[in-house]
N, C-alpha and C positions, 0 to 999 in steps of 0.2 A: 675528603670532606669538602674541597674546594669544587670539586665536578658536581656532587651531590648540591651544593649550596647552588651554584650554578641552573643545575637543570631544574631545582622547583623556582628559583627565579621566572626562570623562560615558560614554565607549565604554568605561571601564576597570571602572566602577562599574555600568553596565549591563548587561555580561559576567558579570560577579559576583553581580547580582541574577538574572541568566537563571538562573546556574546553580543557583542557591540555590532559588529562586522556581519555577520552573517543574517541577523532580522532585517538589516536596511538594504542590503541584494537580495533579500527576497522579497522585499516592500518593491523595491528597484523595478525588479521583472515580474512583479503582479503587475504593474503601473504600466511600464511597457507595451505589456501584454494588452491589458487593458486599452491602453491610449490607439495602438491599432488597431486591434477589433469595432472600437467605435466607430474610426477613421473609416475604415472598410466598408462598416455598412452604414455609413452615414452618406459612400459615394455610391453603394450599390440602391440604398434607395431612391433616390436621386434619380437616379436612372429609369428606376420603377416609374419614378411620375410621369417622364418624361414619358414610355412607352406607353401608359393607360390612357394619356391622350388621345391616343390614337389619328392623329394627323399627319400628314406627310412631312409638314416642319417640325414636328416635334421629335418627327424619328432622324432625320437630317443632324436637327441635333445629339441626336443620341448617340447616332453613330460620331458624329465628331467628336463628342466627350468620351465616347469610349475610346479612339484610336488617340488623344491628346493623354490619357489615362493613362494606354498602353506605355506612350513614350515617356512620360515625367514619370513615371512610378514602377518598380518591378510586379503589377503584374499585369492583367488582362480581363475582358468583358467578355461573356458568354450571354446570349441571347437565344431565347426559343420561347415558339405560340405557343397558344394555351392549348390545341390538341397536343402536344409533347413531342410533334415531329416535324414540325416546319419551322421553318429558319424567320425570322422578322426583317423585311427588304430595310435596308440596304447592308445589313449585316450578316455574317456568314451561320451556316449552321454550326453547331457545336457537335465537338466530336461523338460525346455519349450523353444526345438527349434525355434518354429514358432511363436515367440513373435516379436511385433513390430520393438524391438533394431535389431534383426538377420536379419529380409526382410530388412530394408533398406541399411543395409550395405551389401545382399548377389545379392539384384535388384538396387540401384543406386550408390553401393560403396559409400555411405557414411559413417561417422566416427560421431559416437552419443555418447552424456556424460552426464549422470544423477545423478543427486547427492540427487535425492529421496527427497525433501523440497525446498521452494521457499525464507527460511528464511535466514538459516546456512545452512546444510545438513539433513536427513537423517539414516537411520540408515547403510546405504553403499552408496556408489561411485561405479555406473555401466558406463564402459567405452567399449563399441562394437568398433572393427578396423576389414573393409575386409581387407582378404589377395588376391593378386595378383599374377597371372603367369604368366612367360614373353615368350615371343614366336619371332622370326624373322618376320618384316613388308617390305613392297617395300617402295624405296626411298620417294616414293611422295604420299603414306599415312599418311600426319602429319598432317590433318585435324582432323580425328577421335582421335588420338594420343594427337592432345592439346587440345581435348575436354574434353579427359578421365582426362588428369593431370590438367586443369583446375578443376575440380570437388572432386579431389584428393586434391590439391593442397590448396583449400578452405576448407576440412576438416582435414587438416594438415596430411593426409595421403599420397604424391609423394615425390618422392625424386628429383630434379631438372636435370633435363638433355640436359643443354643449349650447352655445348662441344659437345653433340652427333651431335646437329643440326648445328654446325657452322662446323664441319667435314664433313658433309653431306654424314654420314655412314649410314646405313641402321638401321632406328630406329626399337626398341623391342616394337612388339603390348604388348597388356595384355590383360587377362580378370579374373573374380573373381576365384579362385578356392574353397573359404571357408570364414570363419570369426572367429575371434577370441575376446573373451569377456573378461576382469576381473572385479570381485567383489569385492570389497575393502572395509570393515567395516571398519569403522569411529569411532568407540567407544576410540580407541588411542587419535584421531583428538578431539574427545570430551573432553575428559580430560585434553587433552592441550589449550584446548579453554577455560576449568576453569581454569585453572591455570593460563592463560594471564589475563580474567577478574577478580579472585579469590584474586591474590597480588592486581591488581591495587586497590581492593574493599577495602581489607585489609590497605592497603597504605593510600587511601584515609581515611578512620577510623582512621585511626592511626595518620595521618596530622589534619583531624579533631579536634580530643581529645587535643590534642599539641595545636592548636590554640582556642581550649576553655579555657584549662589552662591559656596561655597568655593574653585571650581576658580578661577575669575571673579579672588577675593580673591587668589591663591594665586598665581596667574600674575601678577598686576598689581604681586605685592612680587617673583616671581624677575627679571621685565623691568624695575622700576626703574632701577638699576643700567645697562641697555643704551638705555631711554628719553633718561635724560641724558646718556648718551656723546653720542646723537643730538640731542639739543637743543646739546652741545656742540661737533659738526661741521656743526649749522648757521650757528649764530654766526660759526664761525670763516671760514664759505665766504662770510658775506656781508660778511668785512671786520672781522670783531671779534675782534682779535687776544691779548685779554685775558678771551677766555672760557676757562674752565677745566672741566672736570668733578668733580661730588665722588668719593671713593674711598671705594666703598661696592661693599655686595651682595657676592656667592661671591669667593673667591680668584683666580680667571680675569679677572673684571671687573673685579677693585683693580689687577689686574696690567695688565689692558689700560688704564683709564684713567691710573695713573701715566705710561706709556710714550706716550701721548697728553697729558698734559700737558706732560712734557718737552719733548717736541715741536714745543708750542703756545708754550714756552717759551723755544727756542731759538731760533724764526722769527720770534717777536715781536720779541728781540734782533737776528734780523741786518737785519731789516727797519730797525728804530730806526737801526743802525748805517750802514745804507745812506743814508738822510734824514739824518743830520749829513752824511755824506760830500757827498750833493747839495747840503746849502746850504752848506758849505765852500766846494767848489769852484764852488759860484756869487758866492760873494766873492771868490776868491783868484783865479777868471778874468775876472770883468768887470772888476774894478779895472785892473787893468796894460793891457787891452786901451782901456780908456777910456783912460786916460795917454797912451797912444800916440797915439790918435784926436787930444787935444787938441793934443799934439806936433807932429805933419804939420800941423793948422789952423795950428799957428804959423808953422810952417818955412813954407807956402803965403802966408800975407801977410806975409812980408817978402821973398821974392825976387821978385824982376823976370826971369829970365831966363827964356825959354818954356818952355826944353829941363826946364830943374830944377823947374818946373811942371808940368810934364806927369808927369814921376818922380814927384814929390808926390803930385798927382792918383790915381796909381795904385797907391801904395801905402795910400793913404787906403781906396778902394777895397776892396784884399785888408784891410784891417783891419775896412772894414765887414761883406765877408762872412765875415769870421774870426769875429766877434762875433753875424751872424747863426747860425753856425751853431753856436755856443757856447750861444747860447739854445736854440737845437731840442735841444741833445744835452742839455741844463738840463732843457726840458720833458719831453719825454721818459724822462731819467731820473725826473724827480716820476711820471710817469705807471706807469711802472713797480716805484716802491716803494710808491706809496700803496694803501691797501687800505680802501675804504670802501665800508659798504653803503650801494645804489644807495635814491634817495627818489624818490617820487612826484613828475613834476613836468607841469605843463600846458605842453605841447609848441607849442602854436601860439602861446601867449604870450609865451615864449620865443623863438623864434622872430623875434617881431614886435621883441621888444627891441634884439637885434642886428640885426636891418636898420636899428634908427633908426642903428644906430652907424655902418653902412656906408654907406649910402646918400649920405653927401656925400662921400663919396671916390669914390664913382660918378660922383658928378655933375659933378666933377670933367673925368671923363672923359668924358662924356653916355651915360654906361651905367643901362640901367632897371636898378632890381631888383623885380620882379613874386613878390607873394606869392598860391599858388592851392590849391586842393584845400579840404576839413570845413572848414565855419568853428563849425559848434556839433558837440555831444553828442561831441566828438573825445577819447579816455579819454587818461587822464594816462601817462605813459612814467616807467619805471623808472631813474633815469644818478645818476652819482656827483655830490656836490655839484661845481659847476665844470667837467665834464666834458664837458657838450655845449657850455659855451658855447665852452671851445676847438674842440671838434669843427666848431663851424659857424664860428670865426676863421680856422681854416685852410682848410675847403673855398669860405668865399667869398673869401677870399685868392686861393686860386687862382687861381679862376673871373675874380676883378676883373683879374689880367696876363694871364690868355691871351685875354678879350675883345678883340675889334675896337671903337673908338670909335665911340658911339651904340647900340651892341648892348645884348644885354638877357640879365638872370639871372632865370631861373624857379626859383622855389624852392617845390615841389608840396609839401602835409602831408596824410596821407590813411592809413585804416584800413586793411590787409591782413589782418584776420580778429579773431577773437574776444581775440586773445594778444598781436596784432601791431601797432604803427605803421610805417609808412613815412613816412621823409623824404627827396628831391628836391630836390638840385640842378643844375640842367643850366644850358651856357653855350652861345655862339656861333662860341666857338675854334675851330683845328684841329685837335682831339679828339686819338684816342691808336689806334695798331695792336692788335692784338690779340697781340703779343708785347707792348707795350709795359703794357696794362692786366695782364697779366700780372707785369709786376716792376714793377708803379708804388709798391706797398707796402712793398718793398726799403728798407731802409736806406742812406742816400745814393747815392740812385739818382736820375739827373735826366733828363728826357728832353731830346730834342731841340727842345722848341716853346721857345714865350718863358719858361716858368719855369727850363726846365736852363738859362737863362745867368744868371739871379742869384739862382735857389734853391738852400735849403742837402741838399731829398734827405731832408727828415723831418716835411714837413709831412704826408702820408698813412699815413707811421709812427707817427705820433702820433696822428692820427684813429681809425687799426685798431683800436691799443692803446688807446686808452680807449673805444669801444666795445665793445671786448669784454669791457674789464674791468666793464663794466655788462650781457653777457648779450646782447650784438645782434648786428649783424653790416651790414656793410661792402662793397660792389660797386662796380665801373665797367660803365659799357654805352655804347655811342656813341646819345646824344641824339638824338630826330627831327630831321630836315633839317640836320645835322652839328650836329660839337661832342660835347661830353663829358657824361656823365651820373652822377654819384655818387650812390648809393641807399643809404640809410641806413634799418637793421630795428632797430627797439630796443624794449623789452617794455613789453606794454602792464600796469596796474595797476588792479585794478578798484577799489579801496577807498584811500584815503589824503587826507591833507589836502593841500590845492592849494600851488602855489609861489609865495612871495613876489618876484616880480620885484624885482631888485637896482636901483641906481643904475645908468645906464649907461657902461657902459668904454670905453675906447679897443682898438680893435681887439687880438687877442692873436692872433698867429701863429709856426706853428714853424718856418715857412718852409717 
């Protein structure tokens, strides 16, 4: 948003400068252009006068102003008679008399100006002027006479002689006696034509940058204000229920951060509200359920009679799984109120911890537990504190009652890409249908094998939910050569400090 706010800053201020900028360098170098072209034939006619004298000091001078022409100025004088092939003494001939610019001006007295390009110019400015000799006319020859200065007159070559006719003196005919040309290289004009576009280019770069800088400044105070909403919907996503935003920047954005704070305010509360509720009722239901437990033990050693043993027996029983399944709905609620951001942790060490826990309850039973897959450079996993270790108490939970005696738990740890870990548990059970992996995540939902008869229906309820609540995710697949397969994707962490392996626990499962 900040680059975006930026760049129509600089297209606003660049608009502005075109507009500004760009009509007064072309004002610039009409002007220019202009102011030499006058210059030119204001010296080439000049010249003309000088030749239609026709005197030997008139040409004396001509030629001296042309060779002082030559030196103070980039460029040159071209001279030639009025037949279009003789040189005028004391100056030289020209290289291409009989070019187009000479006949016109030597057969229609016209006055021609090329400027070599249809763009700017050129690499010269050729300006052709005939010259003119004056001779004695009869009074009432002024027919031919305003024809000539007519035509003169349109190529800004006569001089005006409205006095002569209102005297009614005897006007001076003319006719061509030669033509005079200069060439004028441009290469000056060019330079000066960078130089008028050159600054404003400069100028404009330099207004540019200046109004990036500010734009840069200017944008970075309007998006404060939405920076920290976003710093404070990050906080809040990863479990930090006590971030707030401040109320700042435009009226819009005090308006939206309040209505997000409340927000953040009122969740913070019902969540707290929820966690008293959970550890209440993890008092006020194991207590009474324990009581009873000890109860049936008593009632069980002092009767003798089978029948009221075996009643015993089985109410002890539904008290155990009443009390299992009081803890799944315990965990599970924890699992569902708590909201903490996930920390880096080294997954195969982890890992390696809880097997020391399980492993004599295996052996127990002469079940391996086989740990395989990355033993080094394996990146650390993102989980909430405490959350994988329940995650891996209940899925080798599982795995250890649906085994067959002497079978074996593979528990695979291995990289699925640049983002990703996978973790691998597979057993030797009777695995599961493919309706069956389907609602295995259900909320007391027990299947048919050995675990539907003394589980409570919330051990993989509780694995989902707390994978997910770390950003992973959670599968069943039927294991190579039977049995069941749970695949566990949880985020990988490039950067963070390692995890302190804990003491080790006693198994925790939510059944």
């Amino acid at each position: 948003m900040i680059r975006r706010l930026i760049l129509s800053y600089v297209a606003l201020v660049a608009v502005a400068l075109a507009a500004f900028t760009v009509p007064v360098a072309f004002t610039l170098t009409a002007q220019l252009r202009g102011d030499t072209e006058e210059s030119v034939r204001r010296e080439a006619t000049t010249m003309a006068l000088l030749l239609g004298d026709g005197d030997a000091p008139a040409r004396q001078a001509l030629a001296r102003m042309a060779g002082a022409y030559a030196d103070e100025t980039p460029g040159r004088v071209e001279v030639v008679a009025a037949d279009g092939r003789s040189a005028v003494e004391p100056l030289p001939l020209p290289a291409h008399p009989d070019d187009p610019a000479f006949g016109a001006a030597l057969k229609q007295g016209r006055t021609t100006v090329d400027w070599g390009s249809r763009l700017v110019w050129g690499p010269e400015l050729v300006v052709t002027v005939p010259a003119f000799a004056r001779r004695e006319a009869p009074a009432g020859d002024t027919r031919g006479r305003a024809e000539r200065e007519g035509g003169r007159q349109g190529e800004g070559g006569a001089e005006d002689e409205d006095e002569d006719e209102a005297a009614g003196e005897p006007a001076p005919a003319e006719h061509i006696v030669g033509a005079v040309r200069v060439r004028y290289a441009t290469a000056d004009l060019s330079d000066r034509l960078w130089r008028i576009w050159g600054f404003r280019a400069i100028l404009a770069v330099g207004v540019l940058a200046v109004a990036a800088g500010l734009g840069a400044i200017v944008a970075r105070l309007l998006t404060k204000p939405l920076r920290q909403l976003n710093d404070m919907a990050s906080r809040f996503g990863d479990g930090d229920l006590t971030a707030r935003s401040p109320v700042t920047g435009p009226q819009e954005t005090q308006t939206l951060a309040r209505t997000l704070n409340q927000g953040a305010e009122r969740l913070d509360t019902l969540v707290a509200s929820q966690r008293i509720f959970v550890a209440d009722a993890s008092h006020q239901l194991r207590t009474p359920l324990t009581a009873l437990r000890l109860s049936l033990d008593n009632i069980a050693d002092g009767v003798d009679d089978e029948l009221v043993r075996e009643d015993v027996d089985q109410a002890t029983a539904e008290v155990v799984r009443m009390s299992r399944l009081v803890s799944g709905l315990l965990v599970l609620a924890r699992a569902e109120a708590k909201v903490s951001a996930p920390e880096p942790l080294a997954l195969r060490e982890l890992v390696e911890e809880r097997l020391k826990v399980w492993r004599p309850a295996a052996d127990e039973r002469g079940v391996t537990i086989v740990l395989t897959g990355e033993a080094d450079d394996l990146p650390r996993v993102l989980a909430g504190p405490g959350n994988l270790d329940q995650v891996l108490d209940n899925v080798l939970s599982n795995a250890l009652e649906v085994s067959p005696d002497r079978g074996t738990i593979t528990v695979r740890v291995e990289t699925a890409g640049p983002e990703e870990a996978v973790l691998e548990v597979l057993d030797q059970g009777p695995g599961m249908s493919a309706a069956e992996q389907a609602r295995a995540f259900d909320r007391f939902w027990r299947g048919q094998g050995l675990t539907g008869r003394s589980g409570s229906g919330l051990g993989l309820a509780i694995v989902k939910q707390l994978v997910t609540d770390d950003g992973g995710g959670v599968a069943l697949r039927d294991a190579p050569g039977g049995g069941l397969c749970v695949r566990i994707a949880l985020r990988t962490a490039a950067e963070g400090p390692r995890w302190i392996s804990p003491r080790p626990g006693a198994p925790r499962s939510g059944g």
